[in-house]
C-alpha positions in Angstrom: -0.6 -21.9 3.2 -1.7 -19.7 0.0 -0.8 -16.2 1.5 2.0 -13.9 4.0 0.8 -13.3 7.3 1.6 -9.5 7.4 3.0 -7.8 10.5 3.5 -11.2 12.5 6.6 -12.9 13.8 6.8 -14.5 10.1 6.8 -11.5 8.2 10.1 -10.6 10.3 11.5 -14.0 9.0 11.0 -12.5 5.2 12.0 -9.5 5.8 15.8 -11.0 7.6 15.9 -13.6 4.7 15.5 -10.7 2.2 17.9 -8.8 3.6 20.4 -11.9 3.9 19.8 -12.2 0.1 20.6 -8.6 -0.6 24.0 -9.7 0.3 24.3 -13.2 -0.5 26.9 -14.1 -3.6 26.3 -13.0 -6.8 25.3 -16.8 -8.3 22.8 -17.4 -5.3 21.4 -13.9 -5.0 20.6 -14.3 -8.9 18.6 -17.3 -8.7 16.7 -16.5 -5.7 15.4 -13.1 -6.4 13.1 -13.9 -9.1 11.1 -16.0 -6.9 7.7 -14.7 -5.1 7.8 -15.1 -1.6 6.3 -18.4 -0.8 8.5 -19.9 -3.9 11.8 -18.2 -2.4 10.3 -19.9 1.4 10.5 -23.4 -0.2 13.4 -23.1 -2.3 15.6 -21.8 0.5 14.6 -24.3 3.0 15.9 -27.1 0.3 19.2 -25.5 -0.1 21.9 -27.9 1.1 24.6 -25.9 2.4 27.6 -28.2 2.6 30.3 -27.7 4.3 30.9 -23.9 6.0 34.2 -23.2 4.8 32.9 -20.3 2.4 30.5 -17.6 2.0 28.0 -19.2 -0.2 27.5 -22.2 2.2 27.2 -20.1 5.1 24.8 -17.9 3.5 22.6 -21.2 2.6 22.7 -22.1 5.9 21.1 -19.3 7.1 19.2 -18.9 4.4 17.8 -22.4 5.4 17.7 -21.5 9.1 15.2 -19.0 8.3 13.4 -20.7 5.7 12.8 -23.5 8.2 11.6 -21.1 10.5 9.0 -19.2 8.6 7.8 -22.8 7.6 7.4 -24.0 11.4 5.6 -20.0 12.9 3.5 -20.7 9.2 1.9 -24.1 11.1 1.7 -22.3 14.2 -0.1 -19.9 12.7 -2.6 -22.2 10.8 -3.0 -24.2 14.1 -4.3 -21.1 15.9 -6.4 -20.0 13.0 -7.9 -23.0 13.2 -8.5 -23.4 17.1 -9.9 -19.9 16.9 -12.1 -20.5 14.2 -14.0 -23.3 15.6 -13.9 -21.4 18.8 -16.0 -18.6 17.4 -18.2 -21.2 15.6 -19.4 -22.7 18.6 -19.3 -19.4 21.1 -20.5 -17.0 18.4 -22.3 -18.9 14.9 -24.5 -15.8 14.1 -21.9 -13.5 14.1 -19.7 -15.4 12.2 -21.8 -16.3 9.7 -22.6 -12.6 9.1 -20.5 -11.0 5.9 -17.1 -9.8 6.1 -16.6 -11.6 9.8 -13.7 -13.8 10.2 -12.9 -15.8 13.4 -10.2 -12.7 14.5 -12.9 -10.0 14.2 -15.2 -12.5 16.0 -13.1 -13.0 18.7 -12.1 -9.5 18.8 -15.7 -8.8 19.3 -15.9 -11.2 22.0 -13.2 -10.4 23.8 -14.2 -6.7 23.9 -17.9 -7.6 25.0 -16.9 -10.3 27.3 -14.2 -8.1 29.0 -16.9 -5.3 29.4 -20.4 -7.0 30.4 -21.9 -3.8 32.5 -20.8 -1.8 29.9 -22.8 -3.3 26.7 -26.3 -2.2 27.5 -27.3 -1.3 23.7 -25.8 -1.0 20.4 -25.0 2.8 21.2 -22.9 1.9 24.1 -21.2 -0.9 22.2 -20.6 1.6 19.4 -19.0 3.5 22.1 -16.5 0.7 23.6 -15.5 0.2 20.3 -15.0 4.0 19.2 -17.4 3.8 16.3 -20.1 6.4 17.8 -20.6 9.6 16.3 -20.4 12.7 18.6 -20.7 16.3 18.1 -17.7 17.9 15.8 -17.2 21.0 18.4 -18.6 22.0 21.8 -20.8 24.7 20.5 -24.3 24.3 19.2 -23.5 22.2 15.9 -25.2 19.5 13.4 -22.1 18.0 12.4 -20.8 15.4 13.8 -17.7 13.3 13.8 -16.4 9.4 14.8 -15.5 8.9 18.5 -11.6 8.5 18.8 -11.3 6.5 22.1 -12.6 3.3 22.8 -11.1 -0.5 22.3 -8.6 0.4 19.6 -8.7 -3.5 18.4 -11.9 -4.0 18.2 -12.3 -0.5 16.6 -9.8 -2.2 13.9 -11.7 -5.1 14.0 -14.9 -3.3 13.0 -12.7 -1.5 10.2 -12.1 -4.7 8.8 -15.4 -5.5 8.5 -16.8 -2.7 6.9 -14.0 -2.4 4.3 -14.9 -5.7 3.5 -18.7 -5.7 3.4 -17.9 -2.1 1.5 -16.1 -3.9 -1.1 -18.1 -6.9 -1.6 -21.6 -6.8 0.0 -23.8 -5.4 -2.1 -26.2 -4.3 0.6 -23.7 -3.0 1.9 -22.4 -1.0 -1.2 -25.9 -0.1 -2.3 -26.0 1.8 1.4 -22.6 3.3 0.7 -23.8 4.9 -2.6 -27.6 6.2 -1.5 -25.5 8.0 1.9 -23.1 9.5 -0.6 -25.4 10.9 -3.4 -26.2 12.6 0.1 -23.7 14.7 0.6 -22.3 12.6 3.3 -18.7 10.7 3.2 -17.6 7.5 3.5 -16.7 8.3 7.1 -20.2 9.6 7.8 -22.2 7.4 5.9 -20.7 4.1 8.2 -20.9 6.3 11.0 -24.6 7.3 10.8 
């Protein structure tokens, strides 16, 4: 596995063996902190502790503990990414195979339109569901306008995902972003309209 999961059960295990390490004795705080995370994951789940008659071994062992840990939530993780990848293959292939969509956006999307059937009558009512529909900035008479806030709050990240991605690296996509903004409009509005 090449990267960190962020803000999952395994970024909880770096963040307790970091601060373990904070604390650990001098000689084996030394030659661990250097590391990057994913070399600090491995090294720690090698240590050999010993006996736990002192500090240093005690600290190895939980060092270890947690190192092992990581390593096992790390496969769970690539399992599920895997399941739920071929699962949006198979229930989904034209939206995955759209730019910036990964299998969690995918199912995200999935989820919210499965979940909602009577509601998903057109892309505007969609764009709704998922808090992505422009409505009027005040309750006077006004041509502004401004991003609905309520709707499926995932798949409103979901969809955030996807355009910071296709913003970044579709050039489509970033051709759109630059004709809406010689406009006038920003960022904001110019995905929004």
């Amino acid at each position: 596995m090449s990267e960190l999961h962020t803000a999952s059960p395994s970024s909880t295990v770096i963040i307790a063996l970091k601060t373990i390490l904070v604390n650990a004795p001098c000689e084996l705080r030394e030659s661990l902190e250097p590391l990057t995370d994913r070399k600090l994951i491995d090294r720690c789940a090698r240590l050999l502790p010993g006996v736990l008659d002192d500090t240093t071994a005690s600290t190895k062992y939980a060092l270890r503990a947690l190192a092992t840990r990581w390593l096992s939530l790390a496969g769970e993780i690539e399992t599920h990414d895997e399941g739920l990848d071929a699962i949006t293959m198979a229930a989904a292939p034209t939206l995955r195979q759209a730019f910036g969509i990964g299998s969690d956006s995918a199912a995200e999307m999935m989820i919210v339109a499965g979940d909602n059937p009577t509601r998903v009558r057109s892309e505007a009512a969609f764009a709704k569901l998922c808090g992505a529909c422009p409505i009027p900035a005040s309750s006077g008479v006004t041509h502004r306008h401004r991003l609905f806030r309520g709707g499926h709050r995932q798949a409103n990240a979901a969809l955030y995902r996807i355009v910071t991605v296709r913003m970044r690296w579709h050039r489509p996509t970033m051709d759109y972003v630059v004709r809406r903004t010689a406009q006038g409009l920003s960022n904001e509005t110019s995905s929004a309209a």
